[in-house]
Each structure stands twice: as structure tokens, then as C-alpha cells.
C-alpha positions in Angstrom: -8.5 19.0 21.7 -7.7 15.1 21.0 -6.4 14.9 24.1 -9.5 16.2 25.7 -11.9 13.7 23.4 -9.9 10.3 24.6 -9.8 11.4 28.2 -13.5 11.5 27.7 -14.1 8.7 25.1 -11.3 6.2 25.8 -12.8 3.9 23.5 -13.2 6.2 20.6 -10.7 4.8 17.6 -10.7 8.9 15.4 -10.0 10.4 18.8 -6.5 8.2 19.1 -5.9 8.2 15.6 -6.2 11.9 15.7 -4.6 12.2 18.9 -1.5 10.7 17.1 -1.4 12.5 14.0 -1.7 15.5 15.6 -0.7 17.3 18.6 1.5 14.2 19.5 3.1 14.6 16.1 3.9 17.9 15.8 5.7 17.9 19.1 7.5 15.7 18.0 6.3 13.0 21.2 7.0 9.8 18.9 6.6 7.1 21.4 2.8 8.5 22.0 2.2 8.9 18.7 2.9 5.3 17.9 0.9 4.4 20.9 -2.2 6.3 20.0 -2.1 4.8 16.2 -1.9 1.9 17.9 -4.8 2.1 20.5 -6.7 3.5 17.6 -6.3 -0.1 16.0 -7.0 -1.6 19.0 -10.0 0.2 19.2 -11.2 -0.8 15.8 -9.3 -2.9 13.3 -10.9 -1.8 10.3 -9.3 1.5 10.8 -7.4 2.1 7.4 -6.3 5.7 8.5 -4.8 4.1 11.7 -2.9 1.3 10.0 -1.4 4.2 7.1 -0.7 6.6 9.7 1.6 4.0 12.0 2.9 2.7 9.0 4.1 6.6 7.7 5.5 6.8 11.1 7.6 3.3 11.1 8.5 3.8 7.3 10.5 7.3 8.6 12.4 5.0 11.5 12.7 2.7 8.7 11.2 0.3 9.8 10.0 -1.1 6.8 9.2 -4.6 7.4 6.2 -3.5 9.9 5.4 -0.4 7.5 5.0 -2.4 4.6 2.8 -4.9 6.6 0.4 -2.4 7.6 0.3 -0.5 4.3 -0.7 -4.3 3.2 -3.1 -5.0 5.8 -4.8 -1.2 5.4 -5.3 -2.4 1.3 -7.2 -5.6 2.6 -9.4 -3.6 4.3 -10.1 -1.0 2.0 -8.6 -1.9 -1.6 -9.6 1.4 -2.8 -7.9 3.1 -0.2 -4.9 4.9 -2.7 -2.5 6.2 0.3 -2.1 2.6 1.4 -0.8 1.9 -2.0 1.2 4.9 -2.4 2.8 4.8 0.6 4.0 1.1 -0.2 5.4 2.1 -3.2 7.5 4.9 -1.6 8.5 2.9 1.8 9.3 -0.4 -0.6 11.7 2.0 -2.7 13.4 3.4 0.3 14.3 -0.1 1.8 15.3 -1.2 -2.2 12.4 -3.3 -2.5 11.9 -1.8 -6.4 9.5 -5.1 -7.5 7.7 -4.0 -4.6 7.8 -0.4 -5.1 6.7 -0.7 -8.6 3.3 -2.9 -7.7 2.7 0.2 -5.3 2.5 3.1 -7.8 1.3 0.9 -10.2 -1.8 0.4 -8.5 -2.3 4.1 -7.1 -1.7 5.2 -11.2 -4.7 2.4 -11.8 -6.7 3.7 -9.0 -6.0 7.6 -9.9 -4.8 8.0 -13.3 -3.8 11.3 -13.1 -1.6 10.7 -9.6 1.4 12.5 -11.2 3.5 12.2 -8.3 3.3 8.3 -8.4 3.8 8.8 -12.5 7.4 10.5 -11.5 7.8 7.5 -8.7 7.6 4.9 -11.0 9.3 5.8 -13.8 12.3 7.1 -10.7 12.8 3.2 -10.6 
């Protein structure tokens, strides 16, 4: 379907960002999916779900340098966006950044109180 939407609306940022966290995913296509997170940026900076998505992708590669970036850059855009903090938190702890990991679930806990999975993160630290 995602496929069919950017062949027909190359400049449409969802249809990438879709594109990659989808069909291109599941298959396990890695290279395209990074691509299409990527175009979706391209296409449209401000797009938070983008920046998380690549960042999910380069965090499991460990690449955490770039994952962290983005996780940073997707909070600028949208400080209430909780995944982006999240996600730092857990990338941060796999490359042993703890200070860092720690300012991650801290602010998803004071953005969703009741986030019990970043409760267990934190206090894993």
C-alpha cells in the first residue's frame, strides 16, 4: 500500500515514514527502511515520528551516537512527544550512558506518571 502512495505522492513525508515502518520493516529490507525514514525527514523536518522511527532503527545497529541525536532533535520539535524520551532513555542505557538514560525516563515518568515500564527502567539503573 505504502509503496503504492510514494510512487504516487513522492513528496508525501507519512507515505515514506510509513513506507519504512512497515512493509520495508517487516521484511526485514533495512537499507530502504533507513532510506525511507530518511526521505520522510527530508520531506518534512518537523516529522517527530520520522526522526523516532530512524533513531529505533540506528539504536538496534547500535548506533547510538546518531540514535541519540535524533531522539534529541524529535524532543525539540515536539517536547511532549514521550517516545522520543523513552527511547533515549533505553538507547542511552544500552550504550552505558546511565546519566543519560536516567534524564530519559525521568522525563517520560514526568510526562506520563503512570509509564510503569520507564518506572522499572529507571530504577534498573
Amino acid at each position: 500500500m505504502w509503496t503504492d502512495v510514494v510512487s504516487k505522492q513522492p513528496r508525501n513525508d507519512r507515505g515514506w515514514n510509513n513506507l519504512g515502518g512497515g512493509r520495508l520493516y517487516f521484511f526485514g529490507e533495512l537499507d530502504l527502511v533507513e532510506r525511507a525514514f530518511r526521505k520522510a525527514i527530508s520531506l518534512n523536518p518537523s516529522c517527530v515520528d520520522a526522526y523516532s522511527n530512524l533513531a529505533v532503527l540506528l539504536g538496534g545497529q547500535e548506533k547510538f551516537e546518531e540514535c541519540l541525536n535524533l531522539l534529541n532533535r524529535a524532543q525539540e520539535i515536539t517536547p511532549e512527544f514521550v517516545n522520543a524520551y523513552f527511547n533515549y532513555g533505553l538507547y542511552a542505557k544500552r550504550a552505558e550512558l546511565y546519566d543519560k538514560g536516567i534524564e530519559g525516563f525521568r522525563e517520560t515518568i514526568r510526562l506520563v506518571p503512570q509509564h510503569r515500564i520507564a518506572h522499572y527502567q529507571l530504577a534498573s539503573i
